[in-house]
C-alpha positions in Angstrom: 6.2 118.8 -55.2 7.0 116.4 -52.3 3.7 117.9 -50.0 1.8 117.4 -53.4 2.9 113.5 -53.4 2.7 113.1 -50.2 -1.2 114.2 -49.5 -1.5 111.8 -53.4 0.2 108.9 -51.2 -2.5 109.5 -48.1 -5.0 109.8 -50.1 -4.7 106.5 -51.8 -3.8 105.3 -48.8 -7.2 106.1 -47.4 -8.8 105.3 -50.7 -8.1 101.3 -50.0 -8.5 101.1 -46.1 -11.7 102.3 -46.9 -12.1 99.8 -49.8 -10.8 97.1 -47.9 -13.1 97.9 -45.1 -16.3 98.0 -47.6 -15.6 94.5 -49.0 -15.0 93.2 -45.5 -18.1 95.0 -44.7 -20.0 93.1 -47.9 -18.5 90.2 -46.8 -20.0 89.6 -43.7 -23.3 91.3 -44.7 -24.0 88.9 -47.7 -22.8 86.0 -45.4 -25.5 86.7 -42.7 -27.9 87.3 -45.7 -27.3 83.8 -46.4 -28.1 82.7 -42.6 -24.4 82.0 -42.5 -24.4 78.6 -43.7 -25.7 79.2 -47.2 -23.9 82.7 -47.6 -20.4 82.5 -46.5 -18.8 80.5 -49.6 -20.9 82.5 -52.1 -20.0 85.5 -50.1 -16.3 84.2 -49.9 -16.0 83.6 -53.5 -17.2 87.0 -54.2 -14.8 89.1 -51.9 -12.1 87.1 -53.8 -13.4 87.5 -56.7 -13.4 91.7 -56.5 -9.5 91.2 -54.4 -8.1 89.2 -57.8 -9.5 91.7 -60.0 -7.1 94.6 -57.8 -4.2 92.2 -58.0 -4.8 92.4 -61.6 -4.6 96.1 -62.2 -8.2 96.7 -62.0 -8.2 99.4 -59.4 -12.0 101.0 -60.3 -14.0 98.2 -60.7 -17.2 98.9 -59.1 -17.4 96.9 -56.1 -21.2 96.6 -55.3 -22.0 95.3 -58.6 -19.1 93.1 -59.0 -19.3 91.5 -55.4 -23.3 91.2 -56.0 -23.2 89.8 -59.3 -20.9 86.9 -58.4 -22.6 86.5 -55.1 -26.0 85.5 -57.5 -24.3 83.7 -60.6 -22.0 81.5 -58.0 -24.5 81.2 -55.3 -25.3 77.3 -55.9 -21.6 76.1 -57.4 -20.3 78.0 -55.0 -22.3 76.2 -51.5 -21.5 73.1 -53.4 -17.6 73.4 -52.6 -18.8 74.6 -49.3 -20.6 71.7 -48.3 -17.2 69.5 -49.7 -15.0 71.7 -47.3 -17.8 71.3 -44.9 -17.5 67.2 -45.1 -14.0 67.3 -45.2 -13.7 69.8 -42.1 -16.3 67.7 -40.3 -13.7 64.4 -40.9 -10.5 66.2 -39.4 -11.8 67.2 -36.3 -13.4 63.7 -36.0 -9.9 62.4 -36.0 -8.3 65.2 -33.8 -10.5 64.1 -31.2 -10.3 60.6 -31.8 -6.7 61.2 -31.6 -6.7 63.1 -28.7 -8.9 60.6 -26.8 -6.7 57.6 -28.2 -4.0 55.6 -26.4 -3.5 53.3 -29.2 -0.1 53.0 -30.0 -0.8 52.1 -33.5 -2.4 55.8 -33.3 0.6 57.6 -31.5 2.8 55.9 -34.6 0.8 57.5 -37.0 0.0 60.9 -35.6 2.9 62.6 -37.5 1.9 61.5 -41.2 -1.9 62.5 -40.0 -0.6 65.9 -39.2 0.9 66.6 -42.1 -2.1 65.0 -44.0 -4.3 67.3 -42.2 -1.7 70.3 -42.7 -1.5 69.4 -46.6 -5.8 69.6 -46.7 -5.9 72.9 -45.0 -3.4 74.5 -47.1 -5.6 72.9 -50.4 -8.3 74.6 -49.0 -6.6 77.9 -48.5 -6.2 77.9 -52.2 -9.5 76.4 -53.0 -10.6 80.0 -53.1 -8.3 82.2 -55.7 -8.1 78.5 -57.7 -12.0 79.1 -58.2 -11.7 82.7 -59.1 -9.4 82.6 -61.2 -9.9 79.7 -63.7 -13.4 78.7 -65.1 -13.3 74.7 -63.9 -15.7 72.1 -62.6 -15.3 71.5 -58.9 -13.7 68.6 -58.5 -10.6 70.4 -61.1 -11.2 73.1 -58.6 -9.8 70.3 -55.2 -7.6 68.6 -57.9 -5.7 71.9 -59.0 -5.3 73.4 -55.7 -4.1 70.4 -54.6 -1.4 70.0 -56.8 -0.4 74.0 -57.2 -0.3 73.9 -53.3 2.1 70.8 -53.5 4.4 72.8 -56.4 4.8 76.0 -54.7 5.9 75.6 -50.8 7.6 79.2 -50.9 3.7 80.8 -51.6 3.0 78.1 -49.2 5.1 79.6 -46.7 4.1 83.5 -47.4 0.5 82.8 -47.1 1.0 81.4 -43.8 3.3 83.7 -42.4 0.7 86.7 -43.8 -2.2 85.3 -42.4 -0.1 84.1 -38.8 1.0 88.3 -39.0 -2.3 89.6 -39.9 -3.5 87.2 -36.5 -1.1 88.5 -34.2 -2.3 92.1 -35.0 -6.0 91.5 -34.5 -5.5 89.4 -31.2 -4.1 92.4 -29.9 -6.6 95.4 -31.5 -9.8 92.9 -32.2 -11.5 96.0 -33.9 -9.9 95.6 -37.1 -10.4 91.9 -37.4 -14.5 93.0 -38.3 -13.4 95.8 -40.3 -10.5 94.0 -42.2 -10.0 90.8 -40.7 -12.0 88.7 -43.8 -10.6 91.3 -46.8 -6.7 91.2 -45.5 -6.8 87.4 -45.1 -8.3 86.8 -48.9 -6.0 89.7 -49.8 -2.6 87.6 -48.4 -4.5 84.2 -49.9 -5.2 86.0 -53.5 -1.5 87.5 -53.7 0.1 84.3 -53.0 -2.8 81.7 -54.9 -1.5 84.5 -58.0 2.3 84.3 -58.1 1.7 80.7 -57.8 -0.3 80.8 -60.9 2.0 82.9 -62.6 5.0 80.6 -61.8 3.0 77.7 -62.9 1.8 79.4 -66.1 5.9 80.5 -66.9 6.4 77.2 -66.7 3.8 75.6 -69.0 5.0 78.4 -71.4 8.5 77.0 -71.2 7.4 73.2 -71.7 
């Protein structure tokens, strides 16, 4: 009995290393399709989009059909966030650089609330992703609601950063599995925690 549950443990075991390696495989695939720049946020959106359904108990979804169809229905909606992150993205380094390159004092004062500025954006766009996935809303509810579920929830803050800092560690040391699972594990640790958030937010409009 414990052989038999054993083998039923490796086996599923094996089941999702290889699913998480096919979806990181898509992934990268559909993003190169795109020439990179057009196909990496549709491409994004679609890996997540397959990961929240697993969260969600739907274990046998089938994968190409759901990563493909998204990939299509979200293709523009979905390069429009992208060239907002883009922008965005674009502005911080402008200022790290400026900052870097600056001996203003006014600029030294200030470099701490900038930080945490730029610290607070980055962890918006972190959940920019499952926010997207998981609720039908126009983009600029999208920015607005990950903004403010980032802001409510520093303790899925904190595991999503600690996930994706572990998940780093292990692939600068064995940089095989960041093309294998590097993309899929990241979204994975983003999903989980972008979906207790929701669930903690959702208790709590239930209790209002």
């Amino acid at each position: 009995m414990n052989g038999s549950n054993s083998v039923n443990r490796i086996y599923s075991a094996t089941e999702w290393i290889a699913r998480f390696a096919y979806i990181n495989l898509l992934w990268i695939g559909f993003s190169l399709v795109g020439l990179i720049f057009l196909g990496f946020f549709p491409a994004t959106i679609s890996m997540f989009a397959v990961i929240r359904k697993w969260i969600m108990g739907e274990r046998d979804i089938p994968i190409f059909r759901t990563f493909w169809t998204t990939y299509k229905s979200e293709f523009l909606r979905s390069n429009g966030l992208g060239l907002i992150v883009a922008a965005v993205g674009g502005l911080i380094v402008l200022d790290l650089v400026y900052m870097k390159n600056s001996e203003n004092d006014l600029m030294n004062s200030i470099q701490i609330p900038l930080y945490l500025f730029m610290f607070a954006v980055v962890m918006t766009i972190f959940y920019l992703f499952p926010v997207y996935v998981h609720y039908e809303l126009k983009l600029m509810q999208v920015i607005k609601n990950s903004f403010l579920i980032m802001l409510i929830n520093p303790l899925q803050n904190l595991v999503m950063i600690a996930g994706i800092a572990a998940l780093l560690f292990v692939v600068n040391y064995i940089p095989g599995l960041g093309f294998f699972f590097g993309g899929s594990l990241c979204a994975a640790i983003i999903m989980a925690s972008g979906y207790l958030a929701f669930n903690k937010v959702d208790k709590k409009k239930q209790m209002t």
